[in-house]
Backbone as JSON, one array per atom type, in Angstrom:
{
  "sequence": "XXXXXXXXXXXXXXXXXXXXXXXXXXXXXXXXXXXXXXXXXXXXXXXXXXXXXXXXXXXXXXXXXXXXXXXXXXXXXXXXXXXXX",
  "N": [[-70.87, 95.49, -14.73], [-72.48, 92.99, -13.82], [-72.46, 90.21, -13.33], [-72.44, 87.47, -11.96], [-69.81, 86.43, -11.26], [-68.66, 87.81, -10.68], [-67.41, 88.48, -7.78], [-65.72, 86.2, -7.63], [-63.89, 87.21, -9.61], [-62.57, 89.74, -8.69], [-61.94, 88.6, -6.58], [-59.3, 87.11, -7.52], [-57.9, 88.79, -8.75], [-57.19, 90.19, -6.67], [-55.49, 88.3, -5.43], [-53.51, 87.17, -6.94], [-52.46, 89.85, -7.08], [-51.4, 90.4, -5.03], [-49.59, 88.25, -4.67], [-47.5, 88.88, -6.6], [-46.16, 90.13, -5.62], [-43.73, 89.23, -4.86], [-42.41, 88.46, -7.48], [-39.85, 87.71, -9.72], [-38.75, 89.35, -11.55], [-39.7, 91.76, -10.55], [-42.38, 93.96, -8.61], [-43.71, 95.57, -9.86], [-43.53, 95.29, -12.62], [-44.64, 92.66, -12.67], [-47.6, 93.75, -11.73], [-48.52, 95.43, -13.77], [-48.48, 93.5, -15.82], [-50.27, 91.61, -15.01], [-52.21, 93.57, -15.15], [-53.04, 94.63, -17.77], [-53.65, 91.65, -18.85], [-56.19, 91.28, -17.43], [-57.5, 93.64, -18.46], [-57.85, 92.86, -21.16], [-58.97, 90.79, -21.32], [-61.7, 92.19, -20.31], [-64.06, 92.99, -21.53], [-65.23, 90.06, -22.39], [-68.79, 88.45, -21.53], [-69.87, 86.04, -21.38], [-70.44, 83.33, -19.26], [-69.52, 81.14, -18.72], [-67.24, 81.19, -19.96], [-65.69, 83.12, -18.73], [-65.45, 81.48, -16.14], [-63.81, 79.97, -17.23], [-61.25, 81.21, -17.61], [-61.09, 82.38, -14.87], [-60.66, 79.52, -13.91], [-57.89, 79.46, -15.35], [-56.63, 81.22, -14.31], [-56.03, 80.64, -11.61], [-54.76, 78.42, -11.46], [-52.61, 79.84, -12.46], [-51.76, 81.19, -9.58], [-51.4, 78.63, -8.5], [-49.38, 77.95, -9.88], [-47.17, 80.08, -9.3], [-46.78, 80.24, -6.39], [-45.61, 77.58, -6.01], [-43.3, 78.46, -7.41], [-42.17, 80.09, -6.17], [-41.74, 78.94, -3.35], [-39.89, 77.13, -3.93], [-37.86, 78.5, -4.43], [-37.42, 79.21, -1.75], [-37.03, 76.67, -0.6], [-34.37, 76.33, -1.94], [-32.73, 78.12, -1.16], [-32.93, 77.84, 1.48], [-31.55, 75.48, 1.53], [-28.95, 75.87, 0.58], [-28.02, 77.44, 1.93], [-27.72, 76.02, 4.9], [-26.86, 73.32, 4.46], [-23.92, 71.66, 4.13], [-22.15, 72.46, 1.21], [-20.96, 70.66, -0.2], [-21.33, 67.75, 0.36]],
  "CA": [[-70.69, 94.04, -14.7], [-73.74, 92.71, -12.48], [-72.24, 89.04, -13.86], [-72.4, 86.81, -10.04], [-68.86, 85.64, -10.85], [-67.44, 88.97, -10.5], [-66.83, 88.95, -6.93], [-64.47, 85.66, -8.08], [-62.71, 87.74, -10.72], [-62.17, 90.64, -8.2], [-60.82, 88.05, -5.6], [-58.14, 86.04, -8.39], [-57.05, 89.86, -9.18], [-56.14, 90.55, -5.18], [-54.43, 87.12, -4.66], [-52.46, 87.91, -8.12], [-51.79, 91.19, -6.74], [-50.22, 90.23, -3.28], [-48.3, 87.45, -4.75], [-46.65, 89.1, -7.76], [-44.77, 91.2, -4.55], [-42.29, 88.8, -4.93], [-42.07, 88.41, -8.65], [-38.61, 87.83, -9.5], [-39.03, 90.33, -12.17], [-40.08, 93.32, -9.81], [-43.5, 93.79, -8.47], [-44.24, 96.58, -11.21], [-43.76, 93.94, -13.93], [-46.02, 91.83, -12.47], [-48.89, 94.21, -11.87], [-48.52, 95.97, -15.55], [-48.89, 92.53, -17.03], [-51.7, 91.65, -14.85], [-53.45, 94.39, -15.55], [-52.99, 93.75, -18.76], [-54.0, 90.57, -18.96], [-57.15, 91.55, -17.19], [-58.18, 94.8, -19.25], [-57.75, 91.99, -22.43], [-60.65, 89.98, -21.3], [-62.9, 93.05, -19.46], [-65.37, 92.62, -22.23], [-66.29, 89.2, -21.84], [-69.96, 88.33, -20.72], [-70.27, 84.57, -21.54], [-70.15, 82.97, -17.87], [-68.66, 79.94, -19.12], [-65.83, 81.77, -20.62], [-65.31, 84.0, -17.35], [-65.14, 80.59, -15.51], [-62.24, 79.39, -17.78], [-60.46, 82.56, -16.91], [-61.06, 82.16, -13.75], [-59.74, 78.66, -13.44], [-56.64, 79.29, -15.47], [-55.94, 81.92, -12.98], [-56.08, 79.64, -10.29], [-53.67, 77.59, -11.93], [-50.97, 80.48, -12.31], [-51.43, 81.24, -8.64], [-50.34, 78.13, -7.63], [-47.73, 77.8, -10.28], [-46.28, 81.04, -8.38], [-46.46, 79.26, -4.85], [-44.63, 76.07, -6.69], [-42.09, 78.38, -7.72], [-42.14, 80.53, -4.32], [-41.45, 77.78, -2.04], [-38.88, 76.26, -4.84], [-37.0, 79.49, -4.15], [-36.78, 79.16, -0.65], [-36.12, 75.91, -0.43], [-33.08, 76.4, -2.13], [-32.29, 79.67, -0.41], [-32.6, 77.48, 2.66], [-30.95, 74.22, 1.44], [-28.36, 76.44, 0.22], [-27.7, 78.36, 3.71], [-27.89, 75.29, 5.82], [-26.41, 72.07, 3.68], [-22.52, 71.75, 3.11], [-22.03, 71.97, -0.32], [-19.43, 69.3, -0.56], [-21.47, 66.73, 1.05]],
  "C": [[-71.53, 93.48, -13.57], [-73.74, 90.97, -12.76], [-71.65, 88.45, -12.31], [-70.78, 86.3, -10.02], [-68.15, 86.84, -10.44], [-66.9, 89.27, -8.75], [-65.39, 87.71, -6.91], [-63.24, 85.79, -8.77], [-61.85, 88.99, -9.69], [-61.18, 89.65, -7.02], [-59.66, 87.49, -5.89], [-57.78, 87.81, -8.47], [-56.41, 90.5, -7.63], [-55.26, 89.59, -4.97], [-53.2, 87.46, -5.41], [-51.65, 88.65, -7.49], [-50.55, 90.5, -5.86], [-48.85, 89.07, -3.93], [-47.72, 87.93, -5.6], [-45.97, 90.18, -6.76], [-43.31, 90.73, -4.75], [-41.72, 88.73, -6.21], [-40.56, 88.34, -8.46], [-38.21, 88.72, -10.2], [-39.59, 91.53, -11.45], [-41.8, 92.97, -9.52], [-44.64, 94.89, -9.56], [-44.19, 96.16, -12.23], [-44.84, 93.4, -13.7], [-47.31, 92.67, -12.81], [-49.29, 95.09, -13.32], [-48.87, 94.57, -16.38], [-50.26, 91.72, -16.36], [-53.12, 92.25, -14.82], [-53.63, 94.18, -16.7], [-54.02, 92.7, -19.23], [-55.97, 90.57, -18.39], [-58.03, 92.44, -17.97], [-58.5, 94.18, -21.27], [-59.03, 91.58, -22.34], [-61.89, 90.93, -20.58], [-64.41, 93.09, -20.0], [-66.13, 91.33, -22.18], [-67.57, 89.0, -20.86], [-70.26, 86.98, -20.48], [-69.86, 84.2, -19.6], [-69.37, 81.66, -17.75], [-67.42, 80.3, -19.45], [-65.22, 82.47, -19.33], [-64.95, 82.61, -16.84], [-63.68, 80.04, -15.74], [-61.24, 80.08, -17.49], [-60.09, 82.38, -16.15], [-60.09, 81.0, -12.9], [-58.22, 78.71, -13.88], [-55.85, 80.37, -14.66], [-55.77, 81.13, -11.66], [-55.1, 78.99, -10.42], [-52.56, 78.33, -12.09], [-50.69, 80.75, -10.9], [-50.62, 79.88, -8.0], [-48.9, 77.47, -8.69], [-46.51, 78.67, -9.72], [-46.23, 80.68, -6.98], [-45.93, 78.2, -4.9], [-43.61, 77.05, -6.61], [-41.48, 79.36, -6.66], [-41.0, 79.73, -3.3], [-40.61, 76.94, -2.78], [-37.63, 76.79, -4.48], [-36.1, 79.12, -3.03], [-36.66, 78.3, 0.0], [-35.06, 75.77, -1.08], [-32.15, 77.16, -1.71], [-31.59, 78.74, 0.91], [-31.88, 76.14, 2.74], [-29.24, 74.93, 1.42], [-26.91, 76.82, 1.65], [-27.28, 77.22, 4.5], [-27.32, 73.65, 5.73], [-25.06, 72.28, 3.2], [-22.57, 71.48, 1.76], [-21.19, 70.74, -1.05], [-19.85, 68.12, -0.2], [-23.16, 66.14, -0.53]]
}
């Protein structure tokens, strides 16, 4: 793959990585379906098509930092907020 976006595809598959630690589903879910999901499209060459990829990965990362920080503000609303009030 000598395709210039690939050091963008290799960097969306580390961020993936690190954040599917928390998965709420296990972190071995996660990385089985992102591999997955990766070994689906490995053939693509189009660079336009890689791009689209690319961005809709971008877009699940921060749907998983939406739902991250959704967590633990409720974790911490939870902890710290009478419930009765």
């Amino acid at each position: 793959m000598t395709n210039p976006l690939r050091g963008e595809v290799i960097r969306l598959y580390k961020n993936l990585l690190y954040l599917g630690r928390e998965y709420p589903k296990g972190a071995v879910y996660f990385r089985e379906r992102l591999k997955t999901a990766f070994m689906k499209n490995k053939d693509v060459s189009d660079p336009e098509k890689i791009r689209k990829l690319v961005d809709r990965g971008d877009f699940v990362i921060k749907e998983l930092e939406a739902m991250y920080f959704l967590r633990k503000y409720r974790a911490m609303k939870k902890r710290y907020y009478d419930p009765e009030h």
